[in-house]
C-alpha positions as CSV (number, residue, x, y, z in Angstrom):
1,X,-11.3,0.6,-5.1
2,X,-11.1,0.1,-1.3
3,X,-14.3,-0.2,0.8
4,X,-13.4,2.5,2.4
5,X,-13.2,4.9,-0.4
6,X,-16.1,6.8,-1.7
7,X,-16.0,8.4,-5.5
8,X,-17.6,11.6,-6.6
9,X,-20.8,12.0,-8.6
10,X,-21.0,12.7,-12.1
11,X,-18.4,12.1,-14.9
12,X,-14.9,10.9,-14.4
13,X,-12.5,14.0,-14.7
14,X,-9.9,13.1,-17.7
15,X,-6.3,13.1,-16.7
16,X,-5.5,16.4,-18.5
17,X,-8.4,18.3,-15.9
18,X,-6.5,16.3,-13.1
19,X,-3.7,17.7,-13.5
20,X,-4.9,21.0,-14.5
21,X,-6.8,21.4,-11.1
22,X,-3.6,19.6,-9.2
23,X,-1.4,21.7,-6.9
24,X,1.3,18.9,-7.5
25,X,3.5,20.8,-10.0
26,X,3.7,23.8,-7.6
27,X,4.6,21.3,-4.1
28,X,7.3,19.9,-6.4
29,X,9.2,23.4,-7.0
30,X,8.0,25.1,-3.5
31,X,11.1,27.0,-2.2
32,X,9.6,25.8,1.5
33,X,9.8,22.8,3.0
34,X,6.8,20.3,3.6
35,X,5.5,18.1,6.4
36,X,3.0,15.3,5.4
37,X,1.2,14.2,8.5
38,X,-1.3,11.5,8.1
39,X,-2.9,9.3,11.4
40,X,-2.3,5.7,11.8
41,X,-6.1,4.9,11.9
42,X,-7.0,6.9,9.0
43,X,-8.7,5.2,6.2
44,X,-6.4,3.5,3.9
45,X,-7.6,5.9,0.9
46,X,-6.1,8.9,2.9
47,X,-2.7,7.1,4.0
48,X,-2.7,6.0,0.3
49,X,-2.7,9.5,-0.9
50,X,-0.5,11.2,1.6
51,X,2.2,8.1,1.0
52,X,2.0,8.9,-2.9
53,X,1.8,12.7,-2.5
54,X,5.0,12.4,-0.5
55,X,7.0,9.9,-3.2
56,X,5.6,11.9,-5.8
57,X,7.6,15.4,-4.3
58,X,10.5,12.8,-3.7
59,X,10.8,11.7,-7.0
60,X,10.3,14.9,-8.7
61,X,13.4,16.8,-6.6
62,X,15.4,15.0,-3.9
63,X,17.0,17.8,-2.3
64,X,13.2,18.7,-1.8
65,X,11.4,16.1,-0.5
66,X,9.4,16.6,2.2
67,X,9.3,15.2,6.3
68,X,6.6,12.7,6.2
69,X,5.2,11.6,9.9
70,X,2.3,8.9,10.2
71,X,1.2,9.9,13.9
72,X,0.4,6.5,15.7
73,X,-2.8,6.0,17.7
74,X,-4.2,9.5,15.4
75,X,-6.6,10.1,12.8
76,X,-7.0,12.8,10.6
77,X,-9.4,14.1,13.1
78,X,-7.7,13.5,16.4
79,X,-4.8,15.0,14.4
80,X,-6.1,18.3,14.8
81,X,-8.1,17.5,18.6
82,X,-4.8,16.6,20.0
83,X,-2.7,20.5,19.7
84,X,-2.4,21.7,23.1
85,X,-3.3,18.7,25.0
86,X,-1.2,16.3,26.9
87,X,-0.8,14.2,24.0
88,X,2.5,15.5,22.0
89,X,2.6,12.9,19.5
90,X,1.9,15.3,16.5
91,X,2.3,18.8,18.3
92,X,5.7,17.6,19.5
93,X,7.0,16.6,15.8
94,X,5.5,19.7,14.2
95,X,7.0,21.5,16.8
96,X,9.8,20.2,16.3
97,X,9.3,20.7,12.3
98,X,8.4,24.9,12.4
99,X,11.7,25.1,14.6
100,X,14.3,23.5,12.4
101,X,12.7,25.3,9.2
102,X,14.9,28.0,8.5
């Protein structure tokens, strides 16, 4: 585990509840496409997980796999601070994203 990484109280969910609870199965046949945007200073448990979320849709269905943008000098808050600001480091590319999804 990473320092920077936190687990949940109580018992250890089996892999069979995992993947029960997961909204994996349904990302991998979504008739829409995806973008993954994750901050360059987030912690390394959330890059980890958008980084596998993303291969994970990749490796299921090629033709589907989804844009994936690490926004540099963001984190997962200033992600969502920096929409209609000067900055267009992430509203630019999801900009950019909603008009080339047909």
């Amino acid at each position: 585990l990473h320092s920077d990484f936190m687990p949940p109280a109580g018992p250890r969910p089996t892999a069979q509840m995992q993947l029960a609870r997961s909204s994996l199965p349904e990302l991998r046949n979504a008739s829409f496409k995806l973008l993954i945007v994750s901050g360059e200073l987030d912690p390394r448990s959330l890059l980890a997980f958008s980084k596998t979320l993303h291969e994970s849709i990749c490796d299921a269905n090629s033709a589907h796999c989804p844009q994936y943008l690490i926004a540099k000098g963001q984190s997962h808050v200033s992600l969502v601070f920096s929409i209609d600001t000067a900055d267009k480091g992430v509203s630019g590319p999801v900009l950019a994203f909603i008009r080339n999804t047909h």
